[in-house]
N, C-alpha and C positions, 0 to 999 in steps of 0.2 A: 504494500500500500504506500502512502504518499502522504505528504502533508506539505502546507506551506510555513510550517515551522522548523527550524534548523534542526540537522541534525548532532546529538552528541559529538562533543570536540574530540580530533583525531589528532592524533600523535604526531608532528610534521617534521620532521628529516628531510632532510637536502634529496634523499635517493625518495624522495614520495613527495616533493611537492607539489613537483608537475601534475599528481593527481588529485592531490590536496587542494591546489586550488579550484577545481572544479567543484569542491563543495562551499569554497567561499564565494564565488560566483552564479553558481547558477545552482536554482530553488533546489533546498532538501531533497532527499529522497523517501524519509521518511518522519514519523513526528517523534518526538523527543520527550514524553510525558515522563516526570518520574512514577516509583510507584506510590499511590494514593492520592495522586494531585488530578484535577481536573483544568484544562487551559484552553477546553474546546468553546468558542464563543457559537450563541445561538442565532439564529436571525429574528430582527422582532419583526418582519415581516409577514404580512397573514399566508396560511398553505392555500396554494391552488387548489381546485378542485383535480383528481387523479382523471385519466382520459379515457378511465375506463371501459364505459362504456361508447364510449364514439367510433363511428365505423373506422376500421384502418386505411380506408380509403381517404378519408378526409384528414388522418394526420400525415400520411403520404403526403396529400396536395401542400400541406400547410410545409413540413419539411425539406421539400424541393424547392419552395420559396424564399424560405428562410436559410439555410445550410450555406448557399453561395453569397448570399448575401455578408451575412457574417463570417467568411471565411477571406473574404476581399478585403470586409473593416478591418480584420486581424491580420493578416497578411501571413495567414496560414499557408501551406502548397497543397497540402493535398487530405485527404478524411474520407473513412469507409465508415456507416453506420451499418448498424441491423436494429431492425424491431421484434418484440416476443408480443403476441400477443395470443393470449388463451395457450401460453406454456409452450408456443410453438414459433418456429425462426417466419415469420411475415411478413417480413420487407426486408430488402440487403439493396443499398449502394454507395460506390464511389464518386468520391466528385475532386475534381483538382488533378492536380499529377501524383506520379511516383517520383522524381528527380526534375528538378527546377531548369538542369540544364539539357533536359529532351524532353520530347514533347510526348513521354509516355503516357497515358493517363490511368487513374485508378477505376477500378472497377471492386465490383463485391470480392472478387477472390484473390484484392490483391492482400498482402500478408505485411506484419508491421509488427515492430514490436511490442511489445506489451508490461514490458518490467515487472512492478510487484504485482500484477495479476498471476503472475507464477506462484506465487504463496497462494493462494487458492486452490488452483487445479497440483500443486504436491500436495495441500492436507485432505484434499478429495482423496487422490491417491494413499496417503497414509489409512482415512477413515475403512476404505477399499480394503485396504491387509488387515485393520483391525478386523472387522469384519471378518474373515477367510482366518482369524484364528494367529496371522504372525504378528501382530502388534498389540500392545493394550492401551487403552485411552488413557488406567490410571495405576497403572503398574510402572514403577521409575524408568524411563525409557534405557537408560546404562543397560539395565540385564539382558537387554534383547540385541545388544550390541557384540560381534567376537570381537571386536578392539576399540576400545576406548579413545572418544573424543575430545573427552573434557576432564582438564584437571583435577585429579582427585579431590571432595570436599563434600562437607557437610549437606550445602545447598545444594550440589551440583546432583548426586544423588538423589536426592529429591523429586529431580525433575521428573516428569509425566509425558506422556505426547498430548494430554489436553491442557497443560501449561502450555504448551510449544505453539499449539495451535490459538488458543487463545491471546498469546503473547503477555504473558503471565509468567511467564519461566522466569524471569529475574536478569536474561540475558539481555547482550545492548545492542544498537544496530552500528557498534562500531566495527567497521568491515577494514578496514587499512590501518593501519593492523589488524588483524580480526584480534578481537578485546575475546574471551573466552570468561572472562569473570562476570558471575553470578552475582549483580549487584544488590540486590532484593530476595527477602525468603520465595522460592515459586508459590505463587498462588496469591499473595500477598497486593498482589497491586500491578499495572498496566505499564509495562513500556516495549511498543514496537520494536518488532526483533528481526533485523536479518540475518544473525547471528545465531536465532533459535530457526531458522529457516530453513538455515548451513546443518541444522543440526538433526532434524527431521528428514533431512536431503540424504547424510550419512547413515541413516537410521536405515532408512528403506533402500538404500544401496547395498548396504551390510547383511540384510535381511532377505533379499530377493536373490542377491549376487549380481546383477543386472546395475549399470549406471541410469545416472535419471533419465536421459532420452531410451533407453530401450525399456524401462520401466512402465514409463510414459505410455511408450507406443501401447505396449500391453493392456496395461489397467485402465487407461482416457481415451487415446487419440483412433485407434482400430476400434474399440466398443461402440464406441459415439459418432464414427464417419467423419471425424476429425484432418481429413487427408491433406490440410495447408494449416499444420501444427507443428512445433518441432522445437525443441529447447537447445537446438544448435543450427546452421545454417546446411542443413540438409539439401541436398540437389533436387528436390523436386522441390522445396521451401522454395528456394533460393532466388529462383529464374520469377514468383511471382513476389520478389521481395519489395518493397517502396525503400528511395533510400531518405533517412532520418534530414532534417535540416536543422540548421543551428547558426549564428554569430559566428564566424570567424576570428573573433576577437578575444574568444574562450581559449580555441587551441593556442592562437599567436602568442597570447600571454604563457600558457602553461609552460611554453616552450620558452620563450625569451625570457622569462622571471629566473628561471633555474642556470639559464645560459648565463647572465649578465652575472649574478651570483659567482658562477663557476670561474669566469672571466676573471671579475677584481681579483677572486685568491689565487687564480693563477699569473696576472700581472703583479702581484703583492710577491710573489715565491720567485719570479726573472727578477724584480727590481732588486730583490735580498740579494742574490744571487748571481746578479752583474756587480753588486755591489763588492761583494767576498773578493770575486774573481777579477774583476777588473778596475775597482776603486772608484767607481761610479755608479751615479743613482737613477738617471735618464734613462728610461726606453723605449731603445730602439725601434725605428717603423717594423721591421723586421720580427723581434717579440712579441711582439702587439700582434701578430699576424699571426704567429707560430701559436699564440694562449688562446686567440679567436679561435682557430681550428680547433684547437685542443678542446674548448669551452665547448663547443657546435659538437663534437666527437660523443665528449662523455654526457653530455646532453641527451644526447638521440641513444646511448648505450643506456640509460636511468630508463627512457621512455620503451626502451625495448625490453628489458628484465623487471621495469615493477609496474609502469601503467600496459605493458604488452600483454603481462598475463593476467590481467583482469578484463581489460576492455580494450582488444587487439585494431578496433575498429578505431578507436579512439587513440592509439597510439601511432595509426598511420594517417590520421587527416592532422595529427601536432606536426609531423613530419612534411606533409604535403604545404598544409599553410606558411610553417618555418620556412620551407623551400622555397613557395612561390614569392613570400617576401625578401628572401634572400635573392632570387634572379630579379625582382621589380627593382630593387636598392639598390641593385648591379647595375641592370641597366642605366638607370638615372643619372650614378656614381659616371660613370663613361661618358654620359651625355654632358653632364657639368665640368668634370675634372680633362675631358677628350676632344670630344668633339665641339663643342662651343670656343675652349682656346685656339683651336686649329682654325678656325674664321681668320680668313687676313681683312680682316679691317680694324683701323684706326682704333676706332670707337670704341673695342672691345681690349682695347690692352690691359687696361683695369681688370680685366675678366682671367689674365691669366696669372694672376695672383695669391697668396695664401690665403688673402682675406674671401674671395671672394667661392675660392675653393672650401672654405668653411664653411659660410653662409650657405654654400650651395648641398655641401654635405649633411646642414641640419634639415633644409628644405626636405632632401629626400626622404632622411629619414620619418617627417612629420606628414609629408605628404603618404608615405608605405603605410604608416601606424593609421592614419585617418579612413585609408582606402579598405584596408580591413576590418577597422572599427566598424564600420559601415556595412561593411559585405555579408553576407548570407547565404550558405549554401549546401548542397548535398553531403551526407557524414557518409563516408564507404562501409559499404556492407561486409566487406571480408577484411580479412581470416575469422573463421569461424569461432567461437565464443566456447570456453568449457561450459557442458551441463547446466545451471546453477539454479537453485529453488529461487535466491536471490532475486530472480528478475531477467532471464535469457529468454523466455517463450517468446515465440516468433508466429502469429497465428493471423487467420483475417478474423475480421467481424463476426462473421457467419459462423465461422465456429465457436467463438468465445461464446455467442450466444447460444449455440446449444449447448454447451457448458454450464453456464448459465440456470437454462430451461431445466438440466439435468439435478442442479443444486433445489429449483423448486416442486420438480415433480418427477422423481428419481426415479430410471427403468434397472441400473445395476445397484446401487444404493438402497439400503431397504428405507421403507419410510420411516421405521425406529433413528437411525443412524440420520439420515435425514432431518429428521426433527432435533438432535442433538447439536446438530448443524446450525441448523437457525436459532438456538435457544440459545440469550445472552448466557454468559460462560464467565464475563468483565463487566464488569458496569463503568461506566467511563464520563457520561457526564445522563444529565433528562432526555437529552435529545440522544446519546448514544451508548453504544455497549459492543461486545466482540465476541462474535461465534467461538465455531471450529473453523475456522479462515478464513470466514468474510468479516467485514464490517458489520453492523445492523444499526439502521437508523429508524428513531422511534419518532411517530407522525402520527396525526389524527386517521389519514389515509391506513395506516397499519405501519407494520415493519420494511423495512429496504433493505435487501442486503445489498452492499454493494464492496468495490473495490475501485481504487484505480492508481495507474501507473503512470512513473515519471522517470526516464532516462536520458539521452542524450540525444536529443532532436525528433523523439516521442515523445507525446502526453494520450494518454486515452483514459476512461471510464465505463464502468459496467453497473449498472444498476437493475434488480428485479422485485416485484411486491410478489412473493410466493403464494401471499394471498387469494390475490389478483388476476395473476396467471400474465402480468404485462411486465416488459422488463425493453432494456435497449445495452447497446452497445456502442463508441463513441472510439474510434480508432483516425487519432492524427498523426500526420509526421513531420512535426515544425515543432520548435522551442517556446512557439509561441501557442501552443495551441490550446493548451490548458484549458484556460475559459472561456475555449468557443466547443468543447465537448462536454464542457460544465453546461452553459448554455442551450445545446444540441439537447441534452440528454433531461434537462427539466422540460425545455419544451416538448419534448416525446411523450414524455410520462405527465406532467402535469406535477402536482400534490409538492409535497417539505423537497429540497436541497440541500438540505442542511449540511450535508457531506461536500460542499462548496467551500465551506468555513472548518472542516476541520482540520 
């Protein structure tokens, strides 16, 4: 799940901050409640009336008119919805593109990510084993492990897979370093866990022998017709994938913050060091060029061993933006310092001067850093992603909602386990509380369960009244898109949003 409140502070080392900043910049991933505190604000807003009952034809009409509309204001690229209505997938489509720079377009089957909607469809799958006899909901989940995940300890032991699911286990969602300490007694109080996610993920891998996509395939995506699902970039996934967009100005920074960093200490260690050796403190053009390298080198070697193996997609757009700014800077550097002195006339003698070769070198620079600051553009879909309960599912609309459909009115799921499902497990504030893996928001309308995900040039939303039998699906692929599937998805359904504000 997702929140627009920060995430717990991570641990920031020079070899992680290139990934570190991306939580200082851009919205949590998750929310950060401690245990027994509530920080969820309500809307005083009155509830819609639910769309319950209105033909699906007419929220059709009304959705095609709205959708582009509000995708233009937000300058979203591209959004797949689905509709559930009476517990079934009733309307799918794409609008926009899949990549900003072709002219693909979206359609219902195009696929997209979905981040912590994956904590959903793994405690689907845990509740699946409990059921079939290899899991227990409240039996310490340690003993059903052959190898131990978590450090020995009072609390840790304790744990349950209906803490884990609930996000009651005590664990944090510090992921970088993964934090493995149990901060809270389990059971004790609410705080989001992708760390307890990590840990349910190990549980049923240990337990089946099978990693989480072949897991998956088994127990979710072959049962349910799930066929554009995959918690890795699978070759039949892949070819209907949308790519993620984002600011430019994310990667450029991640990269250049650690670079410039690297730089000073290693122009700090030549100037010692011409100092020892040759009795001087000045350096050289030549130094400067040699620590530049070196800074660019061990840069790009940080983003390949610690941002590579989490977010491999993410490791090569810091690389591609560093680059493109590195040849625009180049360019320029030539045209100011090259080709502009080379002019024979008069006028320009001034021009081939230090001063003017400064002024011209900060230009470039301000004008590189502005043109990125600015830019927005497709996040590359490969190399493929490990496994991760975390937040890797890669699915379209169409199936999240049968997913979905499946949590309100279950064909492999019994309706006992089902109902444990939907039945608050956390209480969290009036307005909310926390299953076995979804959210549940509490409305005059009934209950919601919903969820939704926040990654790296994805934002989407899944909301359904089990009630009701009406539910939607909200799949974007822009950074910006958050509150236009916040938006999409009240207007679908009607009734509380409340999960807007939490």
């Amino acid at each position: 799940m997702n929140s627009l409140q920060r995430a717990p502070a991570r641990s920031v080392t020079l070899a992680a901050l290139s990934f570190c900043l991306y939580a200082a910049i851009v919205p949590a991933e998750a929310p950060a409640q401690e245990a027994g505190t509530t920080t969820v604000a309500a809307s005083s807003q009155e509830e819609a009336p639910l769309r319950v009952s209105e033909p699906i034809a007419s929220i059709v009409q009304d959705l095609e008119s709205f959708i582009p509309a509000r995708m233009e204001e937000a300058g979203v690229t591209g959004l797949s919805v689905a509709l559930i209505s009476d517990f079934q997938v009733a309307w799918t489509a794409g609008i926009g593109h899949k990549n900003s720079f072709r002219a693909e377009t979206v359609t219902p089957q195009t696929v997209f990510e979905v981040a912590s909607n994956s904590k959903v469809v793994t405690a689907y799958m845990a509740l699946r084993l409990v059921e079939d006899g290899t899991l227990s909901l409240d039996e310490p989940i340690a003993g059903f492990l052959s190898e131990p995940w978590l450090p020995a300890s009072e609390r840790a032991e304790k744990i349950t897979l209906r803490h884990l699911l609930s996000h009651s286990s005590g664990l944090t969602d510090q992921l970088l370093p993964v934090n493995k300490e149990v901060v809270f007694e389990p059971g004790s109080g609410f705080l989001y866990s992708g760390v307890g996610a990590m840990y349910v993920q190990q549980a049923i891998e240990q337990v089946t022998g099978m990693d989480l996509e072949s897991a998956a395939r088994a127990i979710v995506f072959e049962p349910l017709g799930m066929s554009s699902s995959s918690f890795v970039n699978a070759p039949g996934v892949l070819s209907q994938m949308a790519n993620g967009h984002m600011a430019y100005r994310y990667p450029l920074l991640s990269f250049l913050i650690p670079m410039i960093i690297i730089l000073i200490g290693a122009i700090l260690i030549s100037v010692v060091v011409r100092r020892i050796f040759a009795g001087r403190w000045r350096p050289t053009a030549k130094m400067f060029a040699v620590a530049l390298v070196v800074s660019a080198l061990l840069t790009l070697l940080n983003h390949v061993l610690i941002v590579g193996r989490a977010l491999p997609n993410i490791a090569l757009l810091n690389f591609l933006v560093a680059a493109g700014f590195a040849v625009g800077l180049a360019a320029l550097l030539i045209i100011g310092h090259v080709v502009i002195p080379s002019i024979p006339a008069v006028k320009l003698g001034a021009m081939r001067g230090p001063a003017f070769r400064g002024t011209w070198t900060a230009f470039s620079v301000l004008a590189m850093l502005m043109f990125f600051w600015m830019l927005t553009g497709p996040v590359p879909r490969q190399p493929s992603p490990r496994p991760s309960a975390v937040g890797t599912l890669r699915t379209s609309a169409g199936d999240l909602a049968t997913f979905l459909a499946e949590l309100a009115r279950p064909q492999y799921l019994s309706e006992e386990m089902a109902e444990q499902l939907r039945t608050p497990q956390t209480s969290i504030s009036q307005n909310f509380s926390w299953g076995l893996g979804p959210g549940i928001q509490h409305g005059e309308a009934g209950d919601a369960l919903w969820q939704m995900g926040m990654t790296f040039g994805f934002k989407s939303v899944m909301v359904i009244y089990p009630q009701h039998g009406i539910g939607v699906v909200v799949l974007t692929n822009s950074d910006r898109g958050l509150p236009v599937a916040y938006d999409v998805a009240a207007r679908a359904l009607g009734g509380a949003d409340y999960w807007r504000y939490f």
